[in-house]
C-alpha positions in Angstrom: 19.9 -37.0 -4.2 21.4 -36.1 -7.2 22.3 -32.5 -8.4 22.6 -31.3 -11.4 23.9 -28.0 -12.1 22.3 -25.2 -14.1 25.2 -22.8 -15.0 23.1 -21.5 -17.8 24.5 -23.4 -20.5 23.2 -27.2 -20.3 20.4 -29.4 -21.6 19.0 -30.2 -18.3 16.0 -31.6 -18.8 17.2 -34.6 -21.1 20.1 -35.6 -18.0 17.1 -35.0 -15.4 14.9 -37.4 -17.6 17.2 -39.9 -18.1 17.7 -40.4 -14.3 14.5 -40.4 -13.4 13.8 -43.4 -16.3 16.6 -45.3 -14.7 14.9 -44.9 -11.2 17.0 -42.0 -9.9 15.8 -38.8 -8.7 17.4 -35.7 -9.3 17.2 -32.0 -9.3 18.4 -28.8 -11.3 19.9 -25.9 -9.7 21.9 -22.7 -9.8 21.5 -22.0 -6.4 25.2 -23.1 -4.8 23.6 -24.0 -0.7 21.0 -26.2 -2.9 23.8 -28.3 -4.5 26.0 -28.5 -1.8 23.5 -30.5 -0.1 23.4 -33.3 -3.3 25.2 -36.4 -2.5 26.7 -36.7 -6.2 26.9 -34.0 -8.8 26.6 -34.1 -12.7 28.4 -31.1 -14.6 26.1 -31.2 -18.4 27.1 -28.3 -20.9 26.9 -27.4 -24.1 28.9 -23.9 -25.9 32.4 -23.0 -25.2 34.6 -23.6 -22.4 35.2 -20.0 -21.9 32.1 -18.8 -21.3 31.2 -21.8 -19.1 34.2 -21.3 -16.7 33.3 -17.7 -16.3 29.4 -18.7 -15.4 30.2 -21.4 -13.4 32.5 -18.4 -11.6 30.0 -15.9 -11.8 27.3 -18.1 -10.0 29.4 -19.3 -7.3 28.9 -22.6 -8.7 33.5 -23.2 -8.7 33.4 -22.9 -5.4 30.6 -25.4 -5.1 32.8 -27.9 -7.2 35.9 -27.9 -5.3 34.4 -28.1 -2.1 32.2 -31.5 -3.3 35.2 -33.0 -5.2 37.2 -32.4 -2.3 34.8 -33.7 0.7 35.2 -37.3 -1.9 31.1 -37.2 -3.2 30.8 -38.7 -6.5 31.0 -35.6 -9.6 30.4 -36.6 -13.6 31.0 -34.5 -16.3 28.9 -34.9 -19.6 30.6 -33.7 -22.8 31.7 -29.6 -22.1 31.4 -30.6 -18.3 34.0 -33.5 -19.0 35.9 -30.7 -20.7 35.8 -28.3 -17.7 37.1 -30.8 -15.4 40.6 -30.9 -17.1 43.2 -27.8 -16.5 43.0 -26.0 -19.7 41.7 -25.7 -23.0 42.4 -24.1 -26.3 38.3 -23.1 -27.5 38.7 -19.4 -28.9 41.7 -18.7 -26.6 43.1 -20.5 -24.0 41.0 -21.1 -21.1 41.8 -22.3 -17.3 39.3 -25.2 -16.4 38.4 -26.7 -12.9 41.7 -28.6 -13.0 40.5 -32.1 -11.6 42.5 -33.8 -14.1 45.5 -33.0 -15.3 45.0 -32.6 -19.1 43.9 -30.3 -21.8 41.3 -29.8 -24.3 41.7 -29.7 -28.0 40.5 -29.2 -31.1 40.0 -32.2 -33.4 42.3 -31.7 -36.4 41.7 -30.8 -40.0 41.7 -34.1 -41.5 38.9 -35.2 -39.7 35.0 -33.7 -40.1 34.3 -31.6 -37.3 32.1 -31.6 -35.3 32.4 -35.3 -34.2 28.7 -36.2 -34.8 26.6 -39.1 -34.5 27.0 -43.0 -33.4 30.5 -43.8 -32.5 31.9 -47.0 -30.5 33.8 -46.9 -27.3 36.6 -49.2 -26.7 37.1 -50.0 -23.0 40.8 -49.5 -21.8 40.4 -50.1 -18.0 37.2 -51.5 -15.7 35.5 -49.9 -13.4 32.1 -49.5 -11.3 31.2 -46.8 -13.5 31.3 -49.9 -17.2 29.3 -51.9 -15.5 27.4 -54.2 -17.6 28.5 -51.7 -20.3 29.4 -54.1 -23.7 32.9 -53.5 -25.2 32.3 -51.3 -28.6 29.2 -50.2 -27.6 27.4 -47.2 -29.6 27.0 -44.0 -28.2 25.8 -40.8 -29.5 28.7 -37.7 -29.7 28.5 -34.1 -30.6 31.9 -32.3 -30.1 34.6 -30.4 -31.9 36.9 -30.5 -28.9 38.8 -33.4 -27.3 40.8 -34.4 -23.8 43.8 -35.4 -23.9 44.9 -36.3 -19.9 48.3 -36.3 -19.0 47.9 -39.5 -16.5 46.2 -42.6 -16.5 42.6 -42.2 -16.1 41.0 -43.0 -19.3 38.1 -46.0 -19.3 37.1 -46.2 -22.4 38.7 -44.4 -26.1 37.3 -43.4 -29.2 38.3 -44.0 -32.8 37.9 -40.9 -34.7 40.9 -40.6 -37.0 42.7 -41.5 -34.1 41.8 -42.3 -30.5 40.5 -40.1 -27.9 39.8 -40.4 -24.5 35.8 -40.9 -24.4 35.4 -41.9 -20.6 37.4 -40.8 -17.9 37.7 -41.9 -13.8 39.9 -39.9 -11.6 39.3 -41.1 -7.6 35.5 -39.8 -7.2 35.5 -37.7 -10.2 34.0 -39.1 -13.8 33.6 -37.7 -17.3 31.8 -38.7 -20.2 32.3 -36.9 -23.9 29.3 -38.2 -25.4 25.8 -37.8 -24.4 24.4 -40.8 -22.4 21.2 -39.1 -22.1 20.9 -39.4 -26.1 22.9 -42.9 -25.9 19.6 -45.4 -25.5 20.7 -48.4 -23.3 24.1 -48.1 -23.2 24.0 -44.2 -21.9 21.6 -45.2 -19.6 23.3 -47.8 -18.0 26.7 -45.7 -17.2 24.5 -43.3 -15.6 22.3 -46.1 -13.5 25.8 -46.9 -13.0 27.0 -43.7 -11.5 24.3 -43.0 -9.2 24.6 -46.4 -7.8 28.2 -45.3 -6.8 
């Protein structure tokens, strides 16, 4: 079963229905002995990285995290939950994250329009289980003023957006996704058929 976790800033309902129209079922919860029963994990968000990390702390939901990420079960991030799974970011302040991946989060820079919003492409850097039967510049559907920018090798796929950004990441069992596959039609679907067949 999948879990997805409520930490009180996330659009749920749209991830929940997106596995269930992909033949996966999954359920939403805040309550940490729930989710440490889930065989995978997905981290949604939407807001600021600060306020998440302190929720996801408040609710006992950290803990939760680093004991799934550690016992090797399958966690993916979705846009701010990508962002949380890297060691720091710079939102309002400079924030410690879940430090998965070694990285940092940053804001896009002047000379582009921020937020990054709408239908973008992805160019695939490196294959994996998670691309499968993904196409090579395939749309997808972003809303983000932030950015990753990892400090290893684990990007999948990169955006153009005045300059390239790491849109997908893979790091062992943990995954990440900046845009919104649950807004992404076939393409979003398909990475997220493709992670809960992991």
């Amino acid at each position: 079963m999948i879990g997805i976790i409520d930490y009180h800033l996330n659009n749920l309902r749209s991830v929940q229905k997106a596995f269930e129209k992909v033949g996966f079922p999954s359920f939403i919860s805040d309550n940490p002995n729930e989710l440490m029963k889930a065989e995978k994990l997905v981290l949604p968000g939407v807001g600021a990285f600060g306020t998440a990390m302190e929720n996801l702390n408040v609710l006992g939901l950290k803990d939760v995290l680093d004991d799934h990420v550690s016992s090797g079960k399958p966690l993916l991030g979705i846009c701010l939950g990508m962002q949380l799974l890297f060691t720091k970011s710079y939102e309002l302040g400079e924030y410690a994250g879940l430090n998965f991946i070694n990285g940092e989060v940053k804001q896009f820079p002047s000379t582009v329009k921020v937020p990054h919003m709408g239908w973008n492409q992805v160019e695939i850097v490196n294959q994996s289980p998670l691309l499968k039967d993904v196409e090579e510049k395939s749309f997808v559907y972003f809303v983000h003023s932030y950015f990753v920018e990892p400090r290893e090798n684990v990007t999948l796929t990169q955006t153009e957006y005045g300059f390239r950004f790491a849109s997908i990441v893979e790091q062992g069992n943990i995954y990440g996704i900046q845009f919104h596959p649950e807004k992404s039609q076939k393409t979003g679907l398909q990475l997220l058929r493709n992670f809960a067949g992991i």
